[in-house]
C-alpha positions in Angstrom: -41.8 8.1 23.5 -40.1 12.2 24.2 -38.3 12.7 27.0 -40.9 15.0 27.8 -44.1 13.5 27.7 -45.7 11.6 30.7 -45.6 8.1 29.3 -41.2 9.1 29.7 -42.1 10.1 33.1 -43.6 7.6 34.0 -41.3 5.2 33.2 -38.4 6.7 34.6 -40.5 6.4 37.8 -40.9 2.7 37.5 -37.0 2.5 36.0 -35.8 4.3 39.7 -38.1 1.9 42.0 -36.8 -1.1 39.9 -33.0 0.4 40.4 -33.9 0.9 44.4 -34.8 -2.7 44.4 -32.0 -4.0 43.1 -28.9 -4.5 45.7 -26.2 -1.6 45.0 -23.8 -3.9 43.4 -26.3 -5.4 41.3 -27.9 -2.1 40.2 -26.0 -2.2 36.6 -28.6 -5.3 35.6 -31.5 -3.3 36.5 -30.4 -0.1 34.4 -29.7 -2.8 31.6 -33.2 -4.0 31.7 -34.8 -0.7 31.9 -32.9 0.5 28.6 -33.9 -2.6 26.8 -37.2 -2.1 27.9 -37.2 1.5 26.8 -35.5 1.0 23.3 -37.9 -2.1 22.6 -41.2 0.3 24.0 -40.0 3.6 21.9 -39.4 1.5 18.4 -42.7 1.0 16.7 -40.8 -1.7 14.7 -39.6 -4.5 17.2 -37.1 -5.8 14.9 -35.1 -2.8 14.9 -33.8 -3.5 17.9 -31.7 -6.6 16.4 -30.0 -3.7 14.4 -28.6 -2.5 18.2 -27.9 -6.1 18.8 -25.6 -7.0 15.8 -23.8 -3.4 16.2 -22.6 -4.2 19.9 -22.2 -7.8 19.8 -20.0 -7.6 16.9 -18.1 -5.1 18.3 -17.8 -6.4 21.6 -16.6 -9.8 20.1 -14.0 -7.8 18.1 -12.8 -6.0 20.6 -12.3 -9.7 22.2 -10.4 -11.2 19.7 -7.7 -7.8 19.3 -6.9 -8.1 22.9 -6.8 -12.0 22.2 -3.8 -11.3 18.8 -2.3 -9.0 21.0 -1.7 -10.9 24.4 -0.8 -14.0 22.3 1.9 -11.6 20.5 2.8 -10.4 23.5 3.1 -14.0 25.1 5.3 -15.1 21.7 7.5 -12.5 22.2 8.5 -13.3 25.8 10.2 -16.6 24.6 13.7 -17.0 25.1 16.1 -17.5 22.4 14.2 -15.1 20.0 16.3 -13.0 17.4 15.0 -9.1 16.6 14.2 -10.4 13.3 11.9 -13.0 14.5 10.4 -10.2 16.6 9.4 -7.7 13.9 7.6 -11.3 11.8 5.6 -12.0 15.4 4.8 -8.2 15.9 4.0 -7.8 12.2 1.7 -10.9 11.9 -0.2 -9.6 14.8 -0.7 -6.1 13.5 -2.3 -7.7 10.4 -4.5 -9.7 12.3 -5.6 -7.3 14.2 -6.4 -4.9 11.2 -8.3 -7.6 9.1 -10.4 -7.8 12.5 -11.0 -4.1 12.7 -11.8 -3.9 9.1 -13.9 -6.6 8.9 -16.0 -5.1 11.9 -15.8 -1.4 11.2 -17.6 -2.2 7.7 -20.3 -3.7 9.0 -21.1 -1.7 11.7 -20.2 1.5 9.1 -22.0 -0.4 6.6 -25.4 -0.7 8.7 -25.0 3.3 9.8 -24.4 4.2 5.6 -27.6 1.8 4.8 -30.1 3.3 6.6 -28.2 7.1 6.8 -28.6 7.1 2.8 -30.6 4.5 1.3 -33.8 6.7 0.9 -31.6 9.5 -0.2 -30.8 7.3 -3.2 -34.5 5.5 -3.6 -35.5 9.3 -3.7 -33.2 10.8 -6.1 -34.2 7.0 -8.1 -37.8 7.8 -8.0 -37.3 11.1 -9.3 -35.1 9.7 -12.4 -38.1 6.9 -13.0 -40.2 10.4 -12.7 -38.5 12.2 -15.2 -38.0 8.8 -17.8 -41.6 7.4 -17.2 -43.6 10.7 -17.4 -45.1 9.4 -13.9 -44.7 11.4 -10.2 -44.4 8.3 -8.3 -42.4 5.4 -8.3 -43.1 2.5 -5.5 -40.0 2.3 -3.6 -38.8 0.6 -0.7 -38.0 2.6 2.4 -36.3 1.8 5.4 -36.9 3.0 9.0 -34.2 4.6 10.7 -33.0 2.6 13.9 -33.7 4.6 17.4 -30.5 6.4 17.9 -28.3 4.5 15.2 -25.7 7.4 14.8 -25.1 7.9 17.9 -24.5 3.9 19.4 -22.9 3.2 16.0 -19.8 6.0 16.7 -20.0 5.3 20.6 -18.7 1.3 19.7 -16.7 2.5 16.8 -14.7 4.6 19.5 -14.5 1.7 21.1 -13.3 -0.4 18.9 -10.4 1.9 17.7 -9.5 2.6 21.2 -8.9 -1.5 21.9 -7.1 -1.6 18.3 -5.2 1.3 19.9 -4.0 0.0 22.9 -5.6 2.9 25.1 -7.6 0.2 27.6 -8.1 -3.6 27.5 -11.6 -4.6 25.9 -14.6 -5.5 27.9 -15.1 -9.5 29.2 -18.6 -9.3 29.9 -21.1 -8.3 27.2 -24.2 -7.5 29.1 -21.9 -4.6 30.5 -20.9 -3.8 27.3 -24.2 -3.7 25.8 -25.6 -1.8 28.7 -23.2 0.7 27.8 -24.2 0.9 24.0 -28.2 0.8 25.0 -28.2 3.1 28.2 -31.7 4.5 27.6 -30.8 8.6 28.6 -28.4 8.9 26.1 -29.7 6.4 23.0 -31.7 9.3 21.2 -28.8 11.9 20.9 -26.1 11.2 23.3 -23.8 12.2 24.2 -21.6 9.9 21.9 -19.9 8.3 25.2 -16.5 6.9 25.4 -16.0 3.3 27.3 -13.5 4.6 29.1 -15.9 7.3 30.8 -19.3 5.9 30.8 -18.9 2.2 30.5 -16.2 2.6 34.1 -19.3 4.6 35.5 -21.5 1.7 34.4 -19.2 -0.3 36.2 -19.0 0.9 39.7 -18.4 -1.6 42.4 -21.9 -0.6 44.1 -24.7 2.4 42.4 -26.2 4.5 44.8 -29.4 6.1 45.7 -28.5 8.9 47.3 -29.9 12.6 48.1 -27.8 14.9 47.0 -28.0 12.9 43.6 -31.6 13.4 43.6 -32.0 16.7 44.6 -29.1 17.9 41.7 -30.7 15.3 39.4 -34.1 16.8 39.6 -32.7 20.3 39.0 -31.1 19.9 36.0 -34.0 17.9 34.5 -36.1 21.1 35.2 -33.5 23.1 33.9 -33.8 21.0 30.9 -37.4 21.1 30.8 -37.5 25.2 30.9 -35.8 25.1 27.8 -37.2 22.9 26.1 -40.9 23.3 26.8 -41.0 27.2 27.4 -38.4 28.2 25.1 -37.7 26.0 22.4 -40.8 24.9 21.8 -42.2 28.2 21.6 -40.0 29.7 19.2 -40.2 26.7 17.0 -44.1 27.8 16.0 -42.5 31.2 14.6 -39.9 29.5 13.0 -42.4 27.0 11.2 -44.6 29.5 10.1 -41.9 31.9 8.8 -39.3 30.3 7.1 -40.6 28.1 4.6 -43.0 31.3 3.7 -42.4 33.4 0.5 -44.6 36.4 1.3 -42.6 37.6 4.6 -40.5 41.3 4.8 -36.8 40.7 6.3 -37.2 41.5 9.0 -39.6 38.3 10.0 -36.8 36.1 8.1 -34.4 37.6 10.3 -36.4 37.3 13.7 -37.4 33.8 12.3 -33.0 33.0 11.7 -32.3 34.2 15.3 -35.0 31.9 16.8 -34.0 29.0 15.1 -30.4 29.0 16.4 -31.9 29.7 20.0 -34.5 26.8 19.3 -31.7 24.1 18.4 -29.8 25.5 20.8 -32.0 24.8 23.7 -33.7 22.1 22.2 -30.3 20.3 22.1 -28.8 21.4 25.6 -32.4 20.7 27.2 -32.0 17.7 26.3 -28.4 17.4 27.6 -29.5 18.7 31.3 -32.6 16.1 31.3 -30.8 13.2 30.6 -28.0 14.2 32.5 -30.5 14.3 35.5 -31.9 11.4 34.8 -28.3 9.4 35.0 -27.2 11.8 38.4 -30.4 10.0 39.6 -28.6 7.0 38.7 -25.1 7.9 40.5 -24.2 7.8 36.8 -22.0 11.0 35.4 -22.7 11.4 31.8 -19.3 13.9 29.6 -20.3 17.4 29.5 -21.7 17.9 25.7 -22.4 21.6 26.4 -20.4 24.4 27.8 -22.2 27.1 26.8 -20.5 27.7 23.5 -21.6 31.3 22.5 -19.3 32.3 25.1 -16.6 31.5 22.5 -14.0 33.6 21.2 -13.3 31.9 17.7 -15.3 29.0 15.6 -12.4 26.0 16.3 -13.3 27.2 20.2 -16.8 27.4 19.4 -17.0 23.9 18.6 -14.8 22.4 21.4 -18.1 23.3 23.2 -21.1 22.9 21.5 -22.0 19.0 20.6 -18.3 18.9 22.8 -19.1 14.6 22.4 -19.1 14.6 18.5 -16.4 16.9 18.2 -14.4 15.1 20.5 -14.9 11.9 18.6 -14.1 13.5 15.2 -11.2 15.1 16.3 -9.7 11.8 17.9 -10.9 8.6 15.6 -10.9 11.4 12.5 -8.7 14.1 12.3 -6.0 12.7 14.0 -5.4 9.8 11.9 -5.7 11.6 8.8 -3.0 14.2 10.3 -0.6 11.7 11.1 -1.1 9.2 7.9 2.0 8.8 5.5 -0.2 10.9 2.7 -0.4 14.0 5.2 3.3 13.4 6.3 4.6 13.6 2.9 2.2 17.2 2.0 4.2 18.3 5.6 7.6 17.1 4.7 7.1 19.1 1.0 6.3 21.9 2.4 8.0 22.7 5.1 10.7 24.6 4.0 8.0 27.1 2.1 8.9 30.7 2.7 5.1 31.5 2.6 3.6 30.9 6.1 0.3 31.2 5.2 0.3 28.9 2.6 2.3 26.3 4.3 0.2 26.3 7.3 -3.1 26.1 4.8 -1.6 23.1 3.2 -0.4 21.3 6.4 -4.6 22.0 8.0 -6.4 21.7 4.9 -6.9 18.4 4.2 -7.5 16.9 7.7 -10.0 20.0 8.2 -11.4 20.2 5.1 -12.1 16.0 5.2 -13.1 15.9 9.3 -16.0 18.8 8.5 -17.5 17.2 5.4 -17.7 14.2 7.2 -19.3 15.9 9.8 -22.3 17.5 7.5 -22.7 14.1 6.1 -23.3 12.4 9.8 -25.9 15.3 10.1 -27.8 14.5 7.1 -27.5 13.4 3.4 -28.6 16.9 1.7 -26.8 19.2 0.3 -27.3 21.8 2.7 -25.2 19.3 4.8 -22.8 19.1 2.6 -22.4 22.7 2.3 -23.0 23.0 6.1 -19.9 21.0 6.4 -17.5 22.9 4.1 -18.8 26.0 5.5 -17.3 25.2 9.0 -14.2 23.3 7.4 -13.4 26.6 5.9 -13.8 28.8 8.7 -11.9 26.7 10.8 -9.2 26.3 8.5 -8.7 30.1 7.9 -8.8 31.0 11.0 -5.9 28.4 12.1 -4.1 29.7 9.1 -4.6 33.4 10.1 -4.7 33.3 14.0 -1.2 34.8 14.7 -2.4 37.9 11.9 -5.5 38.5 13.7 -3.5 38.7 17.2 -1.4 40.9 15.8 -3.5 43.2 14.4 -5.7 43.7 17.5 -2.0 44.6 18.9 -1.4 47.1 16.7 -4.8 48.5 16.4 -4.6 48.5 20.3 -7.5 46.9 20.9 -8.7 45.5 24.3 -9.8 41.7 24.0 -10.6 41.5 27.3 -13.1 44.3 27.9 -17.1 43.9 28.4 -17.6 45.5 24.9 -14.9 43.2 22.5 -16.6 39.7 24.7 -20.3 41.1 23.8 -18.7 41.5 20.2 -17.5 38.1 20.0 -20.5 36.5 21.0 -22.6 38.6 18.5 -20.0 37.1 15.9 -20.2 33.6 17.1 -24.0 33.8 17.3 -24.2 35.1 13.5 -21.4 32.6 12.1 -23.9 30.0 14.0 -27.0 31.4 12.7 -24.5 31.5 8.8 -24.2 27.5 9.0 -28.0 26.9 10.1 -29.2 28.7 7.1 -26.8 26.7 4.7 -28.5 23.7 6.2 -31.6 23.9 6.3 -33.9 22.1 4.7 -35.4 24.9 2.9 -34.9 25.1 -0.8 -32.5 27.2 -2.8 -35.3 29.7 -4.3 -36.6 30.0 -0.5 -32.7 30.9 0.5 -32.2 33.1 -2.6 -35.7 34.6 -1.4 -35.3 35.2 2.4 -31.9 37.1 1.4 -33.5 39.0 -1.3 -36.0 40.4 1.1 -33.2 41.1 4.0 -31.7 43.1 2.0 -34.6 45.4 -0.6 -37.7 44.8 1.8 -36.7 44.6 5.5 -38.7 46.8 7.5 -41.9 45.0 9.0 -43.0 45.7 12.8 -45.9 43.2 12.6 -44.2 40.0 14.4 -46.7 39.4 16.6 -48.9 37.7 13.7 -46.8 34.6 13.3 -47.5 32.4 16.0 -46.2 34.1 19.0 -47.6 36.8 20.7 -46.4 40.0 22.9 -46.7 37.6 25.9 -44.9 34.8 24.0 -41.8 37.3 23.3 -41.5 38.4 26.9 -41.4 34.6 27.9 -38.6 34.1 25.6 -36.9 37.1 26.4 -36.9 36.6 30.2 -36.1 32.7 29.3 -32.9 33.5 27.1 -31.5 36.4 30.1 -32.0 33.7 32.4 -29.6 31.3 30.0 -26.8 34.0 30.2 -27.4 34.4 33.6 -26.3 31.1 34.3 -23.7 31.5 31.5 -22.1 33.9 33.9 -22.3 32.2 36.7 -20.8 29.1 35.3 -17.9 30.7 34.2 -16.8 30.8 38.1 -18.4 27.6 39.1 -21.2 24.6 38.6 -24.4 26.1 38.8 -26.1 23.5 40.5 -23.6 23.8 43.3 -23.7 27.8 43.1 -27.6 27.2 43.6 -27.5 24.6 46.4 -25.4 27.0 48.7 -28.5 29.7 48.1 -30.9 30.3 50.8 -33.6 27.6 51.2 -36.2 30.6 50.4 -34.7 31.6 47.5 -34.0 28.2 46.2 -37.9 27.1 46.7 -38.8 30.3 44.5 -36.5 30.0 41.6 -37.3 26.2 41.5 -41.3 27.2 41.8 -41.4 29.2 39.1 -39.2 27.4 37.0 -42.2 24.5 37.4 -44.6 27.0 36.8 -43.3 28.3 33.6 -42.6 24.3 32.1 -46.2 23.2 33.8 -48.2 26.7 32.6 -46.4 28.4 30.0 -44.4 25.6 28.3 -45.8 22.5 26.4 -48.8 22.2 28.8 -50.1 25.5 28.1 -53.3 25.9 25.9 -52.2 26.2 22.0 -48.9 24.0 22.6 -48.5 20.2 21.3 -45.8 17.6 22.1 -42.4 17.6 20.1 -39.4 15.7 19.5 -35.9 16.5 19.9 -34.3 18.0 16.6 -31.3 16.1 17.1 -33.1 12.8 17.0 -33.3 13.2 13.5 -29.6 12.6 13.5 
């Protein structure tokens, strides 16, 4: 079940009235049913859903027994008469407690994501070895079926877990709440990867409120959502199938096909974002920001504090961080920080936390090795441009260049747009020959002004034209304010046409127009 099709539609319907029906302090038990109902509806395979069910009750009942070492610690240490030595042997038996805990429960719940994230991988790469041996193209193999939104539940209780380990907030008593956060039905297919801290305290209001300005914000943003998906994602995506996994295409159509594909993913993704974030407003439920309209960025480390902002976030905090601060990293740091070399001492201090962060990244993407080189592709980027940031700024000072003009911001978003469009390309799913191909042609056999024979026709390329200046519209205006309360100040006559035609593009020119067929997200893959 999309979050686009009217079998989603109508059940948020149904999930609302049964929220209105439920008293405001008791609202928290009818969202809870809803997303168990949704998750058990959208799985085709019912026993998935104990998958969900042995990730957050194993976490919640870890994150139970931490808090449980530490208060009795904590009680311990308040007794009278104790000596410092006695101290460190109460503090140090409770750390170890607590970390055979947190192991025990961060490999099975890692353990479950690694399954199912590579086990056909591996069955495939088998089957092609019994291929090879056996003289036979098929091999029968067992596969498994990818749990409904595994990645991203799995790293929202992880955080969770290592935030309680951490000492940043007490663990949750009630596991109904706790599994209500885990199985909130708008963000199970691609998040955001939520924080307890954020979501699970919205989960737990004292009272959840229907109220109109909610609604009326709510039901904006989901059309927002909608426009993109349905009239411009969905859209481009037919060029984009027909283009790029063709060998018989000038460069010209690769490179028209490359630019689609980063806007398709792009609004694929942050459609997404806007409906489900509608969906929750509805709800009196904020969802983080996972989106901040990241080609507006003036390097790739800033680039990606605002695209996918949830992942990033988690990467850099339950990731990067420990590795930078871990006694292997200290020691690199310590060795070389008397180095006369700048460069190279700020490459070695970066590298390894960078480098390590990013290639985990590409693998939680996918098990290829596009991902892979997906991964080290960013990783390096980010890691020479840390290295070299004080170079660049003083080059642009001596060159006298004005990086805060109209012209050097267009620039910057024509670089971010291309580095973006770089790491798509590394990870696709297209084969070598095909890249080896598509840059072959780019570069001896570019010029082809038939592009209108692929899918998409002169009408189709206005749509998305008019589409994408409406995006940067709204890029501009957000860089002041919200647009939702930018366009709720309009005048009621303009508001009622903007919101009019945006219905008539999603209803007449998006999915339900003639030619178009239902899609899922391309994140849900993930």
């Amino acid at each position: 079940m999309t979050i686009t099709s009217l079998a989603f539609l109508l059940f948020c319907a149904a999930s609302v009235l049964l929220f209105a029906l439920f008293p405001p302090k008791y609202r928290w038990i009818s969202l809870l049913l809803s997303s168990v109902a949704f998750y058990f509806i959208s799985v085709s395979n019912k026993l998935i859903l104990v998958w969900i069910v042995i990730t957050s009750l194993s976490t919640w009942f870890a994150g139970r027994q931490l808090d449980k070492v530490g208060k009795q610690a904590d009680a311990a240490l308040k007794q009278e008469g104790l000596e410092r030595a006695d101290k460190q042997i109460i503090r140090k038996k409770a750390k170890s407690r607590k970390k055979k805990i947190l192991v025990l429960a961060l490999v099975l719940n890692v353990g479950i994501l690694v399954v199912f994230k590579f086990f056909n991988y591996f069955t495939g790469a088998f089957q092609m070895l019994v291929g090879l041996v056996a003289g036979s193209e098929k091999a029968d193999l067992i596969t498994l079926v990818m749990p409904l939104g595994i990645s991203y539940y799995t790293f929202a209780t992880i955080g969770y877990m290592l935030d309680v380990y951490w000492k940043r907030y007490e663990s949750e008593p009630n596991f109904a709440r706790f599994f209500l956060f885990a199985i909130f039905y708008p963000h199970i297919l691609q998040g955001p990867i939520s924080r307890y801290n954020l979501l699970g305290q919205e989960l737990k209001k004292p009272e959840l409120h229907i109220t109109w300005d909610n609604f009326v914000c709510g039901m904006e943003s989901i059309c927002l959502g909608c426009f993109k998906k349905l009239v411009i994602a969905d859209r481009v995506s037919i060029f984009v199938g027909n283009t790029l996994t063709a060998n018989n295409h000038h460069g010209m159509i690769y490179v028209v096909a490359l630019i689609f594909d980063a806007i398709q993913i792009y609004t694929d993704f942050s459609g997404y974002m806007d409906i489900v974030t509608g969906i929750s407003r509805i709800f009196d439920i904020k969802l983080e920001q996972n989106f901040n309209h990241p080609f507006l960025a003036k390097s790739v480390p800033e680039f990606w504090r605002r695209w996918h902002m949830s992942l990033g976030g988690w990467f850099k905090d339950y990731v990067y961080y420990p590795i930078s601060m871990s006694k292997g990293v200290k020691k690199i740091n310590k060795r070389v920080k008397d180095w006369k070399n700048v460069h190279l001492k700020n490459l070695m201090i970066v590298i390894l936390p960078v480098m390590v962060t990013w290639l985990l990244t590409g693998l939680w993407h996918g098990t290829g090795k596009g991902y892979v080189a997906w991964g080290l592709y960013y990783g390096t980027l980010i890691t020479l441009s840390v290295t070299f940031s004080d170079d660049i700024h003083k080059l642009q000072q001596k060159l006298h260049i004005n990086t805060e003009c109209f012209s050097f911001r267009v620039f910057q978003t024509l670089k971010i747009f291309c580095i973006f469009i770089g790491g798509r390309f590394l990870g696709s799913t297209i084969g070598m020959p095909q890249r080896i191909r598509i840059i072959k042609n780019i570069l001896v056999a570019f010029v082809d002004f038939n592009i209108f024979s692929h899918g998409m026709s002169r009408g189709d390329f206005v749509i998305v034209l008019v589409g994408v200046l409406l995006l940067i519209a709204i890029a501009a205006i957000e860089t002041k304010e919200n647009i939702f309360d930018w366009f709720n100040r309009q005048n009621l006559v303009f508001r009622a046409i903007v919101l009019y035609a945006i219905l008539f593009a999603v209803f007449l020119l998006g999915i339900y127009g003639t030619g178009y067929d239902t899609s899922n997200f391309m994140y849900q893959q993930f």
